[in-house]
Each structure stands twice: as structure tokens, then as C-alpha cells.
Residue, then its C-alpha position, 0 to 999 in steps of 0.5 A: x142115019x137121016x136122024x143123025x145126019x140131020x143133028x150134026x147138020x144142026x149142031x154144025x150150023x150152030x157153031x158156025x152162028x155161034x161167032x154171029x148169036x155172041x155178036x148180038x149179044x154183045x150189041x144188044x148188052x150193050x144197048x140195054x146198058x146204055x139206054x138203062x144208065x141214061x134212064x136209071x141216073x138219077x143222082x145228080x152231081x154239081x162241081x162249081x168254082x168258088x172264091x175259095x176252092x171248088x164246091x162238089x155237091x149231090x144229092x144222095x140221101x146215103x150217110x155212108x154210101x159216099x158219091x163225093x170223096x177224095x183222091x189225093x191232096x188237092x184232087x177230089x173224085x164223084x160219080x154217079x150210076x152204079x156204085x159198085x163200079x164207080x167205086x171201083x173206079x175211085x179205088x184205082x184212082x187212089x192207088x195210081x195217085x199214091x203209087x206216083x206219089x211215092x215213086x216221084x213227087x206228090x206235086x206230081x200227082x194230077x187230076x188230069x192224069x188221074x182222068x186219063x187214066x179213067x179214060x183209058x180204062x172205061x174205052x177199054x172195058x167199052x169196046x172189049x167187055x160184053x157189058x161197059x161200066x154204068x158211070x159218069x165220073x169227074x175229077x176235080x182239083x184245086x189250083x194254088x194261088x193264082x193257078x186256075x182249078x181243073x175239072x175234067x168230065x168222064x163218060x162211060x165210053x171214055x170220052x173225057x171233057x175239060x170243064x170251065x167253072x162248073x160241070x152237071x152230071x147225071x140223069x138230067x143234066x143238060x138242064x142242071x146245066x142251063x140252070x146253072x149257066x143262068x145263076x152262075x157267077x164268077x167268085x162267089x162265095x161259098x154260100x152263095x156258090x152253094x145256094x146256087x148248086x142247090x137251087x139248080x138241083x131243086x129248079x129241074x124237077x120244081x121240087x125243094x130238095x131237102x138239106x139232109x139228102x145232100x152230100x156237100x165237100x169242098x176243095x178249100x184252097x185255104x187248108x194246108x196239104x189236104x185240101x178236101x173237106x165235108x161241110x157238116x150237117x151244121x154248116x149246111x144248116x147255117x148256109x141253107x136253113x131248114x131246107x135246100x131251096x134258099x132264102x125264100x123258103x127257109x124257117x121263116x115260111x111257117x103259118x102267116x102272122x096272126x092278125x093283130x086285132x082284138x078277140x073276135x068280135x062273136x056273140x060269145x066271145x071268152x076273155x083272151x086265153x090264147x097264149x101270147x101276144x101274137x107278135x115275133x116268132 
């Protein structure tokens, strides 16, 4: 009888913890999450304003997995964290636009309704759902002529920000952000906006980040209804060179001239058959 009475002591004292132990977990899930969204990010995303358009630039060595894609005519979509959920995320961002789209008018298809709509669905899963999305998200879209573009800044727990001429997300980002505040500049082309992107992904680890693990698009305020575009490998070779570091340490940083003085002057020195001249490459 005492052995009984001592598990139904037992058990009844569980079930009453149980709204307690659910509590924790909750909390310490959610921790765990965070704090491993802020270590494990390490993709980083560039929006930067152009004379053009809006540049959209990543570094994601992937062919197929895309961080950048598009939503709607003039609205594009990136992320980064997890893929799985971001893409989720993209998907629901696509059906709202098309279903508004159809039901109305496709002018009146919005960036910032699409980001509010991510907003509200992120604070929802933040505050109810054992465990929130591990994304940063951002939705851009091309003005017209003479209207000014719109960049909005979704974090994981909802929060949303408006951005002004070029947004960092990522596991580094507030200095992807210094970096591009020095180097910005207002109507720049699109090589010299796409030097920049890519010289401030390089300049926060002091790296060369190579032009085949970047995943470049634009919204190109010039194209007719659909204004989302990839820059193929070849534009990107054409504006970058060989590597993602610019002009400095394009094709031309091989071996140093040969010197320009006649056969070394040793005591068995061979008639020249070195090839060439060792002038121009």
C-alpha cells in the first residue's frame, strides 16, 4: 500500500510539473535556436540600389539551391538560414502575390504587403511554436521612373525594417554593413554597385570570395513587365574578372614581368631557348 501510494504521489506530482518541464523547453528550444541561427549563418546577402535597379548579391557556392528568386513582377525575394524554412517562406510569398494579383490588379501586388505578410506569419510561429524559423529574410522591389525602390528587413521573430539604399544580412552583418556605408555611393552603375557588394563580402573575412560561389540578380527597372534577372557566369566574368576582389586582383596578378636583360650572365651560359620575348601577356 505505501509503495503504491508513494508512485501515485509520484505521478501526480509529475503531471502537475508537466505545464512547468513544457514551459523550459520551450524556453530553453527557443534558446538553442537562437543562439544557433546567430552562430550557424553564415551566408551573406547584399540589396544595394543602382542607377538601374536594385542589385541582389550572395554568396552560395549552390547552382540550384537559390537564396535569391523572384515573387512577382517587380518584387524579389532572398534569405538566408535554414533553406527548407526560408523556401517555405518564399512559396507563401508567391501564392499571396499571385492570389492578389488575380483577385485584383497586378499593380496591386506590393513588397510591402508581401513583407507584412512574412511578418505576421514569423511573430506568429515565434511567440506559439516550440521552436521559431531560422531565417532572415528581405523583399525588394523596383520602383518605376521617377518612383524610389523599397527594401524591407524581416527577422526571425517578426520584426520588419524599411531599408534605404542597401541592406547586409547574415552572420556577420553589422560589419557587411560598415563596410558598405564607406563604399556606397548613390547611382552607380551596375559594375561599379556589383564591385562594391562583392568587395564588402570579401573585406569582412580578408578573403577573395571566388565569382563562381556568387548567386547575382537584379531587378532591372529597364525590362518590360518582369523586371528580375541572373547576371550569367559570363556578365559576371565580364564585370569582375577572374575573381570577386575587383580590379586589383583580377587576371593580371599572375608571376611579375620577366626581366628584360639578356641570358644570365653564368659561365655556361646556352644559346636562348626560352620561348618568346618576355614582353606582353
Amino acid at each position: 500500500m505505501v509503495f503504491s501510494a508513494g508512485i501515485i504521489l509520484i505521478a501526480g506530482g509529475l503531471c502537475a510539473c508537466a505545464p512547468l518541464f513544457k514551459r523550459a523547453s520551450k524556453g530553453l528550444g527557443r534558446f538553442l535556436t537562437i543562439v544557433g541561427f546567430l552562430l550557424g549563418i553564415l551566408v551573406l546577402v547584399i540589396a544595394v540600389d543602382y542607377a538601374g535597379g536594385i542589385l541582389l548579391v550572395a554568396e552560395n557556392p549552390s547552382k540550384t539551391l537559390h537564396k535569391i528568386s523572384e515573387i512577382y513582377d517587380r518584387i524579389a525575394f532572398a534569405g538566408v538560414g535554414k533553406f527548407n524554412e526560408f523556401e517555405t517562406l518564399r512559396m507563401h510569398g508567391v501564392r499571396q502575390a499571385d492570389v492578389r494579383g488575380y483577385s485584383y490588379s497586378r499593380e496591386d501586388v506590393s513588397a510591402r504587403a508581401v513583407a507584412n505578410g512574412y511578418s505576421q506569419v514569423l511573430g506568429q510561429i515565434f511567440t506559439a511554436e516550440l521552436k521559431p524559423f531560422e531565417v532572415e529574410v528581405l523583399v525588394a522591389q523596383v520602383g518605376r521612373e521617377g518612383e524610389e525602390n523599397e527594401i524591407f528587413h524581416i527577422l526571425y521573430d517578426g520584426s520588419v525594417a524599411d531599408e534605404a539604399n542597401f541592406v547586409a544580412m547574415g552572420g556577420q552583418s553589422e560589419a557587411l554593413t560598415e563596410a558598405m556605408r564607406r563604399t556606397f555611393k548613390p547611382g552607380a552603375s551596375l559594375a561599379e554597385a556589383l564591385r562594391i557588394g562583392v568587395d564588402a563580402l570579401g573585406e569582412v573575412d580578408k578573403r577573395e570570395v571566388p565569382a563562381k560561389n556568387l548567386e547575382v540578380a537584379v531587378l532591372d527597372r529597364s525590362r518590360e513587365r518582369r523586371k528580375f534577372r541572373r547576371l550569367t557566369e559570363r556578365e559576371l566574368a565580364e564585370l569582375l574578372g577572374s575573381t570577386a576582389r575587383g580590379a586589383g586582383s583580377s587576371n593580371g596578378s599572375s608571376p611579375g614581368p620577366a626581366p628584360e636583360t639578356g641570358p644570365p650572365s653564368g659561365p655556361e651560359t646556352v644559346p636562348p631557348a626560352e620561348p618568346g620575348p618576355p614582353g606582353e601577356t
